[in-house]
N, C-alpha and C positions, 0 to 999 in steps of 0.2 A: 636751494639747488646745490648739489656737488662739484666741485671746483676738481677739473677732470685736468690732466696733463697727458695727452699721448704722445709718442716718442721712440724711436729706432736705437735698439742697443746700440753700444758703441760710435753711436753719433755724437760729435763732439759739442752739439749747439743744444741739444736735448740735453747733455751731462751739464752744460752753462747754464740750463733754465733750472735745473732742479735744482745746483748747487744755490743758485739766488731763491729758489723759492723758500728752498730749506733755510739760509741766511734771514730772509724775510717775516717768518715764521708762518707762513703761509700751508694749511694743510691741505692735501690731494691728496685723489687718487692717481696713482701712477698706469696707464695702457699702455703697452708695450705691442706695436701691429704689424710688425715682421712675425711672431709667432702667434698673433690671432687672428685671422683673416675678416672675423665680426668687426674688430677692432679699425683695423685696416681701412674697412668699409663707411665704419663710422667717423672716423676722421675725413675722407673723403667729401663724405656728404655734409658734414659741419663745415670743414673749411674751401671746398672745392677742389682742392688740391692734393698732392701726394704727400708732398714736405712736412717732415719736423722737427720741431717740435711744435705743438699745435695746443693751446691752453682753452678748456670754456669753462667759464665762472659767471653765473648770475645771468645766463642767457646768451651771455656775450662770448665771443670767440675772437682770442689770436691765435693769425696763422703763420709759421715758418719766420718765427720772431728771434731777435738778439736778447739777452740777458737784461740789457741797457733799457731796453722796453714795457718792461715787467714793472718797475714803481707806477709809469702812468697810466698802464692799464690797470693795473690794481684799486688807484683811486677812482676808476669811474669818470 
């Protein structure tokens, strides 16, 4: 399954998750859902919520997470 990252340009907590993801060496897809309303929707219904940044990897889903969070959700 593909390790998705949605996320609001210029949101400064989306820019912290990718810079760690990318540190990480962690590959994704990037959704961006201010300009895709699909997109938008599917965050929505994955995390219940509006907020992002919002990661699903292997089924699992963070939502509206810190930077600091991303190692122990990565190990499962």
């Amino acid at each position: 399954m593909a390790t998705i990252l949605y996320i609001k340009q210029g949101c400064p907590w989306c820019i912290a998750a990718e810079e760690e993801l990318q540190k990480l060496g962690v590959k994704y897809e990037r959704r961006e859902v201010r300009s895709n309303p699909a997109y938008f929707e599917e965050m929505k219904r994955l995390s219940g919520q509006t907020k992002a940044p919002v990661l699903q990897m292997d089924g699992r889903v963070l939502a509206d997470f810190g930077p600091e969070q991303l190692p122990g959700f990565l190990k499962g």
